[in-house]
C-alpha positions, 0 to 999 in steps of 0.5 A, a space after each residue: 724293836 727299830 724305829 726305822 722310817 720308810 716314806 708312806 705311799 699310797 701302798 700303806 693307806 690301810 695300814 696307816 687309817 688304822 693307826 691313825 683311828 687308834 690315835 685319834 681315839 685314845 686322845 679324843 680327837 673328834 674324826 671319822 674315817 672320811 675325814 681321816 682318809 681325805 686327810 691322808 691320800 693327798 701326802 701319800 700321793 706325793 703333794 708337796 704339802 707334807 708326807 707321812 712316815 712309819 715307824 717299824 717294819 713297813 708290813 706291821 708298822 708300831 707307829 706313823 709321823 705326819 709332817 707338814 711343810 711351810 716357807 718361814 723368813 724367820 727360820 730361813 726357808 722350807 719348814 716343817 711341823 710334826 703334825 702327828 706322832 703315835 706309837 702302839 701303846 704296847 711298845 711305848 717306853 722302850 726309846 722308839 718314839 726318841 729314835 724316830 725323832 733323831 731319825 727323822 732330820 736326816 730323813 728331811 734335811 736333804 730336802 731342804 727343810 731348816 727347822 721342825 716345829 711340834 705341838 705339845 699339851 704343856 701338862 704332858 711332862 712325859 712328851 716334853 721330857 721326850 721332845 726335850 731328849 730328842 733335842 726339841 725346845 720350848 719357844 716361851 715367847 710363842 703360843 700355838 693358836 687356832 682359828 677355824 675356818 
């Protein structure tokens, strides 16, 4: 199984609200389908702000990156962050999530982008053996923080 990357466009909306349900449900994120569609057609539109990836065949894609993008000094210009990163439960563990992540900074660095940031719970030991294998590190002076608006 490949975990080739095809750009998502407005063409793959149905395919990719369905992963993302999949997604949000089995980590309970709280969404509906509204909010996930007003989500998603903005970076399928070709909004500078991000852009989302499959993973697989585009027809019957195993998976999905949602990757947003911001301007950082420290790092030295366009930025950009795995927002979202999910892959079928029943094709885990066989190395596509690995091959997508060392995949996709060739996808973006001829764009431009100097760094990826992820998220990762700190208790999920498989997630950061994976991030930590596709040659992610851990920021230990650094926290994620959040404020609602």
């Amino acid at each position: 199984m490949s975990a080739a990357l095809t750009l998502a466009g407005t063409d793959h909306l149905d395919k990719l609200l369905s992963l993302v349900a999949a997604f949000h449900t089995e980590a309970e994120m709280a969404s509906t389908e509204e909010s996930r569609r007003a989500a998603l057609e903005p970076l399928l539109s070709g909004i500078p702000y991000g852009c989302v990836y499959l993973i697989g065949p585009p027809r019957a894609p195993i998976g999905y990156m949602v990757i947003t993008f911001t301007w950082s000094v420290e790092y030295g210009g366009l930025d950009g962050n795995i927002d979202e990163l999910y892959i079928r439960p029943g094709v885990r563990g066989r190395g596509i999530a690995s091959e997508a992540l060392v995949a996709l900074p060739h996808a973006l660095a001829a764009g431009g982008l100097r760094t990826i940031h992820l998220e990762v719970d700190r208790n999920n030991a498989n997630a950061l053996k994976l991030y930590r294998r596709a040659g992610f590190t851990l920021n230990e002076n650094y926290m994620f923080m959040t404020k609602h608006l």
